[in-house]
Backbone as CSV, one residue per row, in Angstrom:
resi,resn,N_x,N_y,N_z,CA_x,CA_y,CA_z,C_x,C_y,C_z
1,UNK,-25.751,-96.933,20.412,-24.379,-96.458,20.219,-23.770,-97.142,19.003
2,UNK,-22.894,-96.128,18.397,-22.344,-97.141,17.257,-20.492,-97.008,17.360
3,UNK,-20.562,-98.102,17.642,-18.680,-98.582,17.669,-18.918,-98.885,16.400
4,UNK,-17.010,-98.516,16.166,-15.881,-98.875,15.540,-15.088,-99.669,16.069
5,UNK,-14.616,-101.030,16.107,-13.728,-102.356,16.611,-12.636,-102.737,15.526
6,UNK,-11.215,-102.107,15.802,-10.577,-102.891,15.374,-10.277,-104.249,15.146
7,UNK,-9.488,-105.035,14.366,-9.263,-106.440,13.955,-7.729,-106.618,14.090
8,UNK,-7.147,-105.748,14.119,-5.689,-105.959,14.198,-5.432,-106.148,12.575
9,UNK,-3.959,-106.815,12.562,-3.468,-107.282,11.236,-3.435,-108.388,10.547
10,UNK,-3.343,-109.371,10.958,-3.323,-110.541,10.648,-4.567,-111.906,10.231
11,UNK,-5.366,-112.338,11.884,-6.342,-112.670,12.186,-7.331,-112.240,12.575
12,UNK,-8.304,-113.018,12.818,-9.936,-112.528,13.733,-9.497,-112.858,15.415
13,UNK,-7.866,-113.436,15.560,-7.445,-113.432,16.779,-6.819,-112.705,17.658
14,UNK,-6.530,-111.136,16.275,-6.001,-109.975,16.765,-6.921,-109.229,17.515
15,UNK,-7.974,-109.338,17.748,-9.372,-108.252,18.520,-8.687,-108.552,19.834
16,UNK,-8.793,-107.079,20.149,-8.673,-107.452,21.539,-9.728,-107.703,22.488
17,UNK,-9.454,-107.794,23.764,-10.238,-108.406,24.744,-11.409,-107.009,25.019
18,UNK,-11.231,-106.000,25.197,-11.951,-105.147,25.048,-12.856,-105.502,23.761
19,UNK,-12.303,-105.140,22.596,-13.020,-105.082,21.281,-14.095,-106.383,21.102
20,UNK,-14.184,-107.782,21.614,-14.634,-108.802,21.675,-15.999,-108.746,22.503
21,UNK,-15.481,-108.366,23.764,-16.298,-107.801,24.772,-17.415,-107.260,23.501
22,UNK,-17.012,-105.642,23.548,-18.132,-104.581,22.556,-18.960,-105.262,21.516
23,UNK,-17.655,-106.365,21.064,-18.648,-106.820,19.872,-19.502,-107.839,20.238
24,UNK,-19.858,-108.552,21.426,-20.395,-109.596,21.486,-21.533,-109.354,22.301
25,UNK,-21.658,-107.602,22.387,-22.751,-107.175,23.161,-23.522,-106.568,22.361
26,UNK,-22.894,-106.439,21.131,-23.813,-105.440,20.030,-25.040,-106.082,19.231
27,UNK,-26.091,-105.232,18.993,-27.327,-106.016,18.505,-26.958,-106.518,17.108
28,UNK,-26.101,-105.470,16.353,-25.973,-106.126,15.081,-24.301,-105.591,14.577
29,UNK,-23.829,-106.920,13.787,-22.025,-106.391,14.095,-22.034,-106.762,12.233
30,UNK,-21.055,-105.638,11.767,-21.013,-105.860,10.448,-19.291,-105.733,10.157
31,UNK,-19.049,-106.176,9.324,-17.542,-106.054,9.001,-17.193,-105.623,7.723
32,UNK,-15.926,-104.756,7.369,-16.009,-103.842,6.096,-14.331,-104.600,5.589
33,UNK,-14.440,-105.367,4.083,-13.419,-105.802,3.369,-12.483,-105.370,2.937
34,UNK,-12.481,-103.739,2.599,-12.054,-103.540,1.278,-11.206,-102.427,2.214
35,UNK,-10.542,-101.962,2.991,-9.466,-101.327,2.749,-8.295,-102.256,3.734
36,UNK,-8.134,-103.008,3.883,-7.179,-103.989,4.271,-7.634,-105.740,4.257
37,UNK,-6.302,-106.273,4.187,-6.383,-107.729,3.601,-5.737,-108.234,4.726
38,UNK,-6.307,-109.369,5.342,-6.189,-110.035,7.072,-5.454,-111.256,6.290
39,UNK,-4.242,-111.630,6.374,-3.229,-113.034,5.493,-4.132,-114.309,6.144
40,UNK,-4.644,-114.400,7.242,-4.951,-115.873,7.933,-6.401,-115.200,8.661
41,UNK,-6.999,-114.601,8.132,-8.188,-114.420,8.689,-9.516,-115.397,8.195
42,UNK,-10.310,-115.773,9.152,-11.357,-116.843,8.882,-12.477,-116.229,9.335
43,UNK,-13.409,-115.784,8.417,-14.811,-115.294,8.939,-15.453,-116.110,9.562
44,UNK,-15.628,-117.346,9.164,-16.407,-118.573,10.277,-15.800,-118.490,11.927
45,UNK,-14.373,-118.693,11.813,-14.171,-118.283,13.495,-14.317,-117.100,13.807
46,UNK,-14.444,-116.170,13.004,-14.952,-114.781,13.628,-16.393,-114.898,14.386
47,UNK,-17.082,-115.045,13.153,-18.637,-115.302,13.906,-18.904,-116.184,15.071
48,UNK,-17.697,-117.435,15.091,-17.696,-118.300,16.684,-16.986,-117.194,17.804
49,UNK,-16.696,-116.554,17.263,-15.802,-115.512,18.428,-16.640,-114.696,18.564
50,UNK,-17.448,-113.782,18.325,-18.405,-113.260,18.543,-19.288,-113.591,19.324
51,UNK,-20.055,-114.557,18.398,-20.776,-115.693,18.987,-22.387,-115.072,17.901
52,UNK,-22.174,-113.994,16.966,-23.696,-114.522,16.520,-23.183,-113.967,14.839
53,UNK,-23.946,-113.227,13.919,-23.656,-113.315,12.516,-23.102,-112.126,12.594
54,UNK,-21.804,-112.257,11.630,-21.457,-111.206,11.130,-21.101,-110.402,9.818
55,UNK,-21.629,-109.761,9.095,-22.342,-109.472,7.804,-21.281,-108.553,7.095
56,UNK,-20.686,-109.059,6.363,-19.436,-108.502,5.334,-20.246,-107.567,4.226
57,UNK,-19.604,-106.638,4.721,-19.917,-104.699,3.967,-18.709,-104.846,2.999
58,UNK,-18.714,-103.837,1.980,-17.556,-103.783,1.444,-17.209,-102.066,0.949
59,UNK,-17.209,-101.665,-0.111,-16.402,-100.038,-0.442,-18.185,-99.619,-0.640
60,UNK,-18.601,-100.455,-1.184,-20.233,-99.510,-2.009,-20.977,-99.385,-0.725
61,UNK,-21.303,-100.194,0.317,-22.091,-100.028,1.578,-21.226,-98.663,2.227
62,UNK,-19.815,-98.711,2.610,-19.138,-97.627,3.431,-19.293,-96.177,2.761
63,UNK,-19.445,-96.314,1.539,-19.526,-95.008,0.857,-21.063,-94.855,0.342
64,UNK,-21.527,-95.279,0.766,-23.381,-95.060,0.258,-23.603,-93.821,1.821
65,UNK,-24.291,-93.136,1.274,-24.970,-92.340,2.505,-26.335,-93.000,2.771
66,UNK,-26.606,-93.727,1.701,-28.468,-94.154,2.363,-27.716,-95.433,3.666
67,UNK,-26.574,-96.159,3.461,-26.487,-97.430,3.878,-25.949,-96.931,5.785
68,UNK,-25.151,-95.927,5.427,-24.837,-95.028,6.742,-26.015,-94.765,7.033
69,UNK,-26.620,-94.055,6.977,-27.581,-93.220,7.383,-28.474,-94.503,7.872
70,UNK,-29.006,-95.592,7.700,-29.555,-96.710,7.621,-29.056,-97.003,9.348
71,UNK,-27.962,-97.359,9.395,-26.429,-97.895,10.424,-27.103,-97.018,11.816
72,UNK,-27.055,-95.657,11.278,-27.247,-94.173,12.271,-28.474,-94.535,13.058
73,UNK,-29.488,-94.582,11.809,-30.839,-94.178,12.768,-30.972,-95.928,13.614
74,UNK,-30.525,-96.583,13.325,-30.384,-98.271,13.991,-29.785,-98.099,15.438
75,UNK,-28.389,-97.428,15.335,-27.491,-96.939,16.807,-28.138,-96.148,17.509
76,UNK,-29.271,-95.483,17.344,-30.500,-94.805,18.139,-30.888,-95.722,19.410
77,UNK,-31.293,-96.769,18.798,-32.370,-97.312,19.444,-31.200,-99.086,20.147
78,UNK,-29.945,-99.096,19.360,-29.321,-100.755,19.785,-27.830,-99.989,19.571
79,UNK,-27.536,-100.997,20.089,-25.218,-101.119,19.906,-25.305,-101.814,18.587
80,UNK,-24.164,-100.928,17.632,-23.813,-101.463,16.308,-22.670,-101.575,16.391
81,UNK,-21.803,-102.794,15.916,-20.490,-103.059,15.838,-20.162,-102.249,14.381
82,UNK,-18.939,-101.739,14.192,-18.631,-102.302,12.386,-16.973,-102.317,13.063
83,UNK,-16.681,-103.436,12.784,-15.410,-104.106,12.551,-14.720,-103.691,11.279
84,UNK,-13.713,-103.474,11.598,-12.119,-102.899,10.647,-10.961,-103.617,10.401
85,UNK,-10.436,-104.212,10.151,-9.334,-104.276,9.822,-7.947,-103.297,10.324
86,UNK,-7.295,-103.798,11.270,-6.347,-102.963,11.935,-6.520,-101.514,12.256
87,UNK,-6.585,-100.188,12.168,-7.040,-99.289,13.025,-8.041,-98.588,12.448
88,UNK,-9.380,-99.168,13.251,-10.691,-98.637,12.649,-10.515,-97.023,12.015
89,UNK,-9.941,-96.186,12.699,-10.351,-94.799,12.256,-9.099,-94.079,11.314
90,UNK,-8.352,-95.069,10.582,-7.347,-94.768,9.191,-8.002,-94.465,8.148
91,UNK,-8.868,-95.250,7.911,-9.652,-94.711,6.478,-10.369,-93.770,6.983
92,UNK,-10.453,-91.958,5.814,-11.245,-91.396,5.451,-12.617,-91.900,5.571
93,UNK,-13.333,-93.118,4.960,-14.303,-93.743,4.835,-15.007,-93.187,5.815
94,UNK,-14.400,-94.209,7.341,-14.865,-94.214,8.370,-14.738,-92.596,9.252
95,UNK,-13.907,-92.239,8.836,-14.034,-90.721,9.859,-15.613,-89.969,9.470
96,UNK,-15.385,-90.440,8.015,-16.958,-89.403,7.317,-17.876,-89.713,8.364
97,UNK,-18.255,-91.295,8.249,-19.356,-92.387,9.103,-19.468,-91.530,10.671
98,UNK,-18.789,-91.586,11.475,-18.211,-91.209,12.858,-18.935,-89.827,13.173
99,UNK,-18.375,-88.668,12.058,-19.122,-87.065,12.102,-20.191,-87.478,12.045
100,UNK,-20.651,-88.248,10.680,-21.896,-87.821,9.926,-22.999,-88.772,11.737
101,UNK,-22.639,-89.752,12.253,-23.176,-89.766,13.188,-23.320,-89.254,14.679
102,UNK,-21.990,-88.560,14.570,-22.060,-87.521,16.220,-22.890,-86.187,15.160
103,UNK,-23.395,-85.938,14.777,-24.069,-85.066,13.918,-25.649,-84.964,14.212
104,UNK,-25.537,-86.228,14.114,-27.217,-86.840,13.882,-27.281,-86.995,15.925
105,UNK,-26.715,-86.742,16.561,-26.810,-87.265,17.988,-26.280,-88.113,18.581
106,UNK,-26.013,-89.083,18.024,-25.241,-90.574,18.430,-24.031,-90.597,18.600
107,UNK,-23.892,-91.646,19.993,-22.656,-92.076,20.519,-21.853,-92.728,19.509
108,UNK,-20.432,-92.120,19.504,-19.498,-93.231,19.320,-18.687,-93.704,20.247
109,UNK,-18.123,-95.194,19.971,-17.308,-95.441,20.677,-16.047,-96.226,19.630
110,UNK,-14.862,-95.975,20.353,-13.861,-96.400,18.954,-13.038,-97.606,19.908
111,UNK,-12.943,-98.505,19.409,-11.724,-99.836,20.150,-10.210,-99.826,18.905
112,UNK,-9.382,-99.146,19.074,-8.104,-99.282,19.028,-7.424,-100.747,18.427
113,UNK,-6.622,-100.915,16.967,-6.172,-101.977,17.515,-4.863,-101.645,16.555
114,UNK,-4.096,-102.717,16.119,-2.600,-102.377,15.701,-3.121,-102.243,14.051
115,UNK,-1.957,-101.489,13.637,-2.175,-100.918,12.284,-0.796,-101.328,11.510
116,UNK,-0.688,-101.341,10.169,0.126,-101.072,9.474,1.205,-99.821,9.569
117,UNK,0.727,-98.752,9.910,0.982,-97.688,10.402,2.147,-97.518,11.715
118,UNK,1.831,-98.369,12.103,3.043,-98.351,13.147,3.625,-99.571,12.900
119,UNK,3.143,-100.741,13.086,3.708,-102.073,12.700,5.141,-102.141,11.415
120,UNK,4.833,-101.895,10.832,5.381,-101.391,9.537,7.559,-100.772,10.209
121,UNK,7.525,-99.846,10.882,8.119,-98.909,11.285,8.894,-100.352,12.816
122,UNK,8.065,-100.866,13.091,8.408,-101.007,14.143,9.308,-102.606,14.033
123,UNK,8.706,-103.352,12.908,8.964,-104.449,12.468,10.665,-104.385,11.950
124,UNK,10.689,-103.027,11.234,12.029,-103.090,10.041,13.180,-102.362,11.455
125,UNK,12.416,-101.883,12.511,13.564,-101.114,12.656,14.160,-99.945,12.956
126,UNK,12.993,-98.945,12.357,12.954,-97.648,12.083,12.346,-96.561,12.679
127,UNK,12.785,-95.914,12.807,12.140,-94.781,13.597,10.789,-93.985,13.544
128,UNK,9.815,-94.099,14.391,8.817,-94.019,13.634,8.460,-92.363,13.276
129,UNK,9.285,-91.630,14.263,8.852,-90.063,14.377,9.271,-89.845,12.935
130,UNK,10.603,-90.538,11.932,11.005,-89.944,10.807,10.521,-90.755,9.646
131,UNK,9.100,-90.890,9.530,8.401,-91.211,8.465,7.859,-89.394,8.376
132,UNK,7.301,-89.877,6.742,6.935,-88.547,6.522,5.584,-89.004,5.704
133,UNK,4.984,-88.277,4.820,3.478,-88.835,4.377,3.603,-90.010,3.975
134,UNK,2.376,-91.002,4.153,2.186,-91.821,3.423,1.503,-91.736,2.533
135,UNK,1.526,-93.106,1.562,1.111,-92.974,0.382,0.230,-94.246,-0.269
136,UNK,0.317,-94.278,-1.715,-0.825,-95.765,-1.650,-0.280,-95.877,-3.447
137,UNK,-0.253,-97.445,-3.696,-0.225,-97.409,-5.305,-1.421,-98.183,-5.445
138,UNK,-2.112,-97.749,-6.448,-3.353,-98.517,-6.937,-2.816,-99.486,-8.230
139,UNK,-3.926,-99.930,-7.975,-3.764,-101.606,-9.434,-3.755,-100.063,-10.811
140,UNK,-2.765,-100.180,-11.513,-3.170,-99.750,-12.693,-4.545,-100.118,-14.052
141,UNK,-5.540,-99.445,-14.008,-6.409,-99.334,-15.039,-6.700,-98.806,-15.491
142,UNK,-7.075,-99.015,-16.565,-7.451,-98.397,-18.420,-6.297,-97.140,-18.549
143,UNK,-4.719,-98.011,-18.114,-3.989,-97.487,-18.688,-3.413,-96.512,-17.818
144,UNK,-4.138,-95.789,-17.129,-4.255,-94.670,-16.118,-3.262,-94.995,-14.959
145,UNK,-2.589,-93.892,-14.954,-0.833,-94.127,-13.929,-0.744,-92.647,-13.236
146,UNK,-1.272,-92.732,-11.965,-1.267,-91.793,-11.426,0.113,-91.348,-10.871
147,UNK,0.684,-89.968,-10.675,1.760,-89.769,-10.513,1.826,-89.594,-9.220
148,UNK,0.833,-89.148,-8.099,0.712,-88.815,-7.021,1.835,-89.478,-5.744
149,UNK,1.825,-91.141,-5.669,2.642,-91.794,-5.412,3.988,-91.083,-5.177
150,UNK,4.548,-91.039,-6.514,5.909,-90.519,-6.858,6.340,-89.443,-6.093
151,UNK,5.161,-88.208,-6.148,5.747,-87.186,-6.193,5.333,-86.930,-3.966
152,UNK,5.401,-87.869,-3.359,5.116,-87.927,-2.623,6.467,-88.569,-1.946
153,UNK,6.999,-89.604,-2.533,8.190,-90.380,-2.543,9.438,-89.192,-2.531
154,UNK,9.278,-88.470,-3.687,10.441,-87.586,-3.836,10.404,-86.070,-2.987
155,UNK,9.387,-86.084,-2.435,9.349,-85.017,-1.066,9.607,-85.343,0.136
156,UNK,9.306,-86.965,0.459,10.016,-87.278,2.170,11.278,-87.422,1.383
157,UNK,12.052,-87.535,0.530,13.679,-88.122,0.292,14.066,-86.759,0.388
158,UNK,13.260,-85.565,-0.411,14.367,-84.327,-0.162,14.316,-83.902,1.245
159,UNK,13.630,-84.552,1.927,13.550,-84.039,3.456,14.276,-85.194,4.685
160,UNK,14.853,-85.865,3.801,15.429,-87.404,4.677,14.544,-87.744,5.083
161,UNK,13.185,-87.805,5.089,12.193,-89.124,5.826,11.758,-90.096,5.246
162,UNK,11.592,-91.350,5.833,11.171,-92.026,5.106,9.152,-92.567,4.766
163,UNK,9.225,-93.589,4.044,8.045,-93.723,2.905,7.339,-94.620,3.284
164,UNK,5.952,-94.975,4.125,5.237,-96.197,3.884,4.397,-95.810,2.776
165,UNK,4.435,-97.222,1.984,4.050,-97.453,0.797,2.569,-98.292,0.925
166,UNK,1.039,-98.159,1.004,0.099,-98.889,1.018,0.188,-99.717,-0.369
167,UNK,-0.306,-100.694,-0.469,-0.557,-101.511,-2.201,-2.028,-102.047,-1.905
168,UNK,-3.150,-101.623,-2.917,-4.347,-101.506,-3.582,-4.737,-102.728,-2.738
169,UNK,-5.670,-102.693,-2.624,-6.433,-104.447,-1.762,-7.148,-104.753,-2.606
170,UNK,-8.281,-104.002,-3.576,-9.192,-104.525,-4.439,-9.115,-104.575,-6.084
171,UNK,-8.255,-105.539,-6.576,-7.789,-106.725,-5.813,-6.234,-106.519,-5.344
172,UNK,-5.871,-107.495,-4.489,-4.845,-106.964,-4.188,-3.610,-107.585,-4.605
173,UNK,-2.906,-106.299,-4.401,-1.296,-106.330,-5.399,-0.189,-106.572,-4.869
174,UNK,0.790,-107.158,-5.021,2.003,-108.105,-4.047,3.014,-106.683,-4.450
175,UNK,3.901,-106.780,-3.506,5.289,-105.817,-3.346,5.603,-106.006,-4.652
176,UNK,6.065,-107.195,-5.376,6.507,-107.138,-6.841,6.145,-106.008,-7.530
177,UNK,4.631,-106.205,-8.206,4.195,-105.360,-8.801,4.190,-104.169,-8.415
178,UNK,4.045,-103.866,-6.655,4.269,-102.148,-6.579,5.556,-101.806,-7.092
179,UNK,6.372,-102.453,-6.683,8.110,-101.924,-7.354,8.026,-101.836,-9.054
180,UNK,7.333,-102.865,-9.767,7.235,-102.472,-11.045,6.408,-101.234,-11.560
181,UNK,5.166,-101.205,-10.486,4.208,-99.857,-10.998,5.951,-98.749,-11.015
182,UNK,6.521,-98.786,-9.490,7.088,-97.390,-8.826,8.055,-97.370,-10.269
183,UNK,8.554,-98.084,-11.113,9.582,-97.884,-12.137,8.689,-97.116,-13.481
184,UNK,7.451,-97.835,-13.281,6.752,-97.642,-14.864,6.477,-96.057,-14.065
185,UNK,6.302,-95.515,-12.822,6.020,-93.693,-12.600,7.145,-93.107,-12.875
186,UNK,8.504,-93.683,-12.675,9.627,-93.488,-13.072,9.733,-92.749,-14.242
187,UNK,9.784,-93.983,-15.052,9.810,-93.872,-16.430,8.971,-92.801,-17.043
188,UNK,7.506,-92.239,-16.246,7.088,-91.664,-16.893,7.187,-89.958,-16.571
189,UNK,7.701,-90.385,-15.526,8.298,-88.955,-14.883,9.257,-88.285,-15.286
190,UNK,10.433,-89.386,-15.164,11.824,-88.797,-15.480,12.404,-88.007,-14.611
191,UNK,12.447,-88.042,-13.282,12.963,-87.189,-12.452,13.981,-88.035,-11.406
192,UNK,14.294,-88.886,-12.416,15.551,-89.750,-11.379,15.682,-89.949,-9.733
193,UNK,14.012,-90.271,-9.364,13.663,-90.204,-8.002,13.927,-91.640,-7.584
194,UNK,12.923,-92.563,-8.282,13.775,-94.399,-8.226,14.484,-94.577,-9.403
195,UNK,15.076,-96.248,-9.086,15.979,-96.708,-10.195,15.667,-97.998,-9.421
196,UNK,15.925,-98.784,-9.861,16.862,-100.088,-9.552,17.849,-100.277,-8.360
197,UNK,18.719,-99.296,-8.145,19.420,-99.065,-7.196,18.687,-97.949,-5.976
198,UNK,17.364,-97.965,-6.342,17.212,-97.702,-5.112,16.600,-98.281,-3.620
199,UNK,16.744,-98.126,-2.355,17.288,-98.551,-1.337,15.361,-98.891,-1.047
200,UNK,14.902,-100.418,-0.773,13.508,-100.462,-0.766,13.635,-101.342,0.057
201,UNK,12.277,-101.327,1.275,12.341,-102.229,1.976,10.432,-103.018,1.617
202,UNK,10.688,-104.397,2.126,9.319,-104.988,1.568,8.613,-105.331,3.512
203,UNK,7.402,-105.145,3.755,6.774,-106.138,5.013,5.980,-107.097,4.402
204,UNK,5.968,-108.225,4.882,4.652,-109.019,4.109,4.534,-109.586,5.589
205,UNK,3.100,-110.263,6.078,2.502,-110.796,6.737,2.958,-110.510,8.641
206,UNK,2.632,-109.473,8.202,2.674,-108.477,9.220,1.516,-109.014,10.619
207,UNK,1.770,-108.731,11.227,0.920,-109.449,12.547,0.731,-110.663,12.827
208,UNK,1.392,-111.240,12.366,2.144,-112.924,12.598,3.046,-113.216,13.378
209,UNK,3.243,-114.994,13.364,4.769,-114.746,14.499,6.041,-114.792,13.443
210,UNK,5.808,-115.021,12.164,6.862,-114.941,11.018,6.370,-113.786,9.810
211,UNK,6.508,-112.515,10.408,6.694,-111.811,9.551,7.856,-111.967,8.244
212,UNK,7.491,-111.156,7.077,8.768,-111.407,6.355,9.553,-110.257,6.120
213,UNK,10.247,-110.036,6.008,11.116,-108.493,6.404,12.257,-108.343,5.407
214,UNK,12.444,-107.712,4.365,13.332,-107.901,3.455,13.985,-106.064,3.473
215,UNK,15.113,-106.140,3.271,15.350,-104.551,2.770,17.164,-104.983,1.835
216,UNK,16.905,-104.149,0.307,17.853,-104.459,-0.146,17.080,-103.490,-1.513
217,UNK,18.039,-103.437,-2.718,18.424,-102.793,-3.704,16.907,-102.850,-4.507
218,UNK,15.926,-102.394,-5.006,14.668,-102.052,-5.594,14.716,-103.470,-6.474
219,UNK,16.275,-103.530,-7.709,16.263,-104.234,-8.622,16.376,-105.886,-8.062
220,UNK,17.162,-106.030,-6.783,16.988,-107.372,-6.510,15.686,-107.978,-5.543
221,UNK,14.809,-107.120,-4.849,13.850,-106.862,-4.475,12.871,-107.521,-5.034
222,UNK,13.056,-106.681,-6.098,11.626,-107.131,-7.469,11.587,-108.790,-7.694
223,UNK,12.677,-109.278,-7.266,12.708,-110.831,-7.941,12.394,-111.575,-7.088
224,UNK,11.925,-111.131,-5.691,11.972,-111.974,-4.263,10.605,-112.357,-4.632
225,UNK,10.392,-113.500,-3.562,8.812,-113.900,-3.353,8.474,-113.682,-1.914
226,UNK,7.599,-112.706,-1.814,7.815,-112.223,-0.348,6.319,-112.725,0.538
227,UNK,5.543,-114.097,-0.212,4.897,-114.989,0.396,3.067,-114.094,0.096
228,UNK,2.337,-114.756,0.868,0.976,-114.075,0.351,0.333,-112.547,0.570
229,UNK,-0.486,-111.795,0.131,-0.561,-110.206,0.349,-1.285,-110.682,1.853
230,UNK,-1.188,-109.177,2.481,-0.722,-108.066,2.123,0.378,-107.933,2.002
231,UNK,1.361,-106.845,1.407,2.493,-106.296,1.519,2.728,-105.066,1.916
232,UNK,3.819,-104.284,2.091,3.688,-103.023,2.510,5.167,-102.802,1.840
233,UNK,5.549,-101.291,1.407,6.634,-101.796,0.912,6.942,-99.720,1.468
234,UNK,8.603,-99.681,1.990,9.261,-98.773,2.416,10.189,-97.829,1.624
235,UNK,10.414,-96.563,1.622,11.231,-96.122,0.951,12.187,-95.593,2.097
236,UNK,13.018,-95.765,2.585,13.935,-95.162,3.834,14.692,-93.838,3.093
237,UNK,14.561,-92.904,3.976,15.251,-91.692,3.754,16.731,-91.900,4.810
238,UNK,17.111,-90.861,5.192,18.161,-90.770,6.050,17.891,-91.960,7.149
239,UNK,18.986,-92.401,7.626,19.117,-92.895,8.272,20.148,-92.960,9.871
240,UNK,19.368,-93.386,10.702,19.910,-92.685,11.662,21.236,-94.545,12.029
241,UNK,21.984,-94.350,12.751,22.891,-95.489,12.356,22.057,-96.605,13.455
242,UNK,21.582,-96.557,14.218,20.522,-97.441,14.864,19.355,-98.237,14.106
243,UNK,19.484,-97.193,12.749,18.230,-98.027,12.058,19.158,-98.513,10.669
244,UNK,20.596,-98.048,10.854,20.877,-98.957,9.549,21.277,-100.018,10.219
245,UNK,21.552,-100.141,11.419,22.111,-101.530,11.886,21.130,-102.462,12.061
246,UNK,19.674,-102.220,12.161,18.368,-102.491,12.443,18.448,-103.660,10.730
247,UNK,18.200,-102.767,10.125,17.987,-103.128,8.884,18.875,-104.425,8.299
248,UNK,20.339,-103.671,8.472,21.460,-105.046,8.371,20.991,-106.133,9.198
249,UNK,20.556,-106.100,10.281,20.335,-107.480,11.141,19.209,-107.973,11.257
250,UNK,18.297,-107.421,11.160,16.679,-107.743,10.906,16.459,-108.058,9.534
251,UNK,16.709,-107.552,8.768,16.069,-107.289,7.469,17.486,-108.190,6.060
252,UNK,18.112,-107.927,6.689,19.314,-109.024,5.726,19.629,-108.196,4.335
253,UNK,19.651,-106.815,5.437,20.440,-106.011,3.924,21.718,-105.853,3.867
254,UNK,22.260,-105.873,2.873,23.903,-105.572,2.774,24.154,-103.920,3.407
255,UNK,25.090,-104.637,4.430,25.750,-103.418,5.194,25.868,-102.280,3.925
256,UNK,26.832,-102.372,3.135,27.217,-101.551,1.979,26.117,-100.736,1.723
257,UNK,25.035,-101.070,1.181,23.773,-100.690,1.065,23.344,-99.300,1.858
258,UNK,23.031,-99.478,2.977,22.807,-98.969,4.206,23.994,-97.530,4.886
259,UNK,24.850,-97.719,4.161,26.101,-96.950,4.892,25.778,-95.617,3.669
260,UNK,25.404,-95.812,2.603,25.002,-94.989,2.215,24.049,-94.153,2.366
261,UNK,23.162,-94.121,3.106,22.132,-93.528,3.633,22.293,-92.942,5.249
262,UNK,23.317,-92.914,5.610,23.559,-92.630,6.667,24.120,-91.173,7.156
């Protein structure tokens, strides 16, 4: 059989008791880096939590078909872990993995664990039914500034919903710089979707007992230090007055702020 085991957000202490179980029965348990960043995660106590080796995959193993296919015909014959990073079956990656092995015959089994995806929503305040797509900014290279982001941003706002914002893991990019990418799409857009004055909220170290939770003006935003990645960063659409009061008292935004969106 081949499981999928969440990790939660934070640590190798987020698995749950189920997921620990699965993994400590499996013949061979592998773990995949590259689409989320764990703030206090320790692979050495992972492997003591387990209790035997556990073998760090990264984007080229998850997207190889020989390395899947490898994984497949193995879950034939033994239990394969592959460990995730907060909710195994978010990445595309892994849904491919999952078909391409109920395909071939083989069991899956999936262990559940907390995601950005809800965490995010639940941390600031906000309602989670009135998010609308999410989205992702990549590290800018060779110049290349994708607009996709943007124009994703300015379709939940004409619809009042609001925006989780992913930021690039390889390597990975702090809230700062996403707010500077979101100005430089700005700028290249021209469709007066952000500014400076617009209404941004930041998560950093999410699945902790001190999350950091900021929501306030894009331009004073940008100057915060909102501690080590990951980050996650929000665009709030309408607001319902439960979540601007959320925001004012959780998040330490100026009332003023907030009343506008309401």
């Amino acid at each position: 059989m081949l499981w999928f085991i969440g990790l939660g957000l934070n640590s190798e202490k987020d698995i749950s008791l189920r997921g620990l179980e699965i993994a400590r029965k499996c013949k061979e348990i592998y773990m995949e880096n590259y689409t989320s960043v764990m703030a206090s995660f320790s692979l050495e106590n992972l492997r003591e939590l387990v209790g035997k080796n556990v073998v760090v995959i990264g984007r080229e193993e998850m997207e190889s078909s020989s390395f899947r296919r490898e994984i497949i015909e193995k879950s034939a014959n033994m239990d394969i872990g592959i460990l995730v990073p907060g909710e195994p079956m978010a990445a595309t990656t892994h849904q491919t993995f999952r078909i391409e092995a109920l395909e071939r015959g083989i069991n899956v089994g999936i262990v559940h664990s907390s995601s950005i995806f809800s965490a995010a929503p639940s941390l600031l305040g906000l309602h989670h039914y009135k998010f609308g797509r999410t989205t992702s900014i990549p590290k800018i290279r060779n110049n290349y500034l994708p607009l996709s982001p943007y124009e994703v941003i300015e379709e939940n706002l004409q619809r009042g919903l609001h925006t989780l914002i992913l930021l690039d893991t390889q390597p990975p990019i702090t809230a700062n710089e996403g707010l500077n990418i979101l100005l430089e799409m700005e700028r290249k857009a021209k469709k007066g979707v952000i500014d400076e004055n617009t209404l941004v909220c930041v998560v950093g170290n999410a699945g902790s007992f001190e999350p950091v939770l900021r929501c306030d003006s894009l331009g004073n935003l940008i100057k915060e230090d909102f501690g080590p990645v990951p980050h996650s960063i929000v665009i709030p659409g309408k607001l319902h007055f439960t979540e601007a009061e959320a925001l004012v008292k959780i998040c330490k935004c100026p009332r003023e702020l907030v009343e506008e969106f309401l």
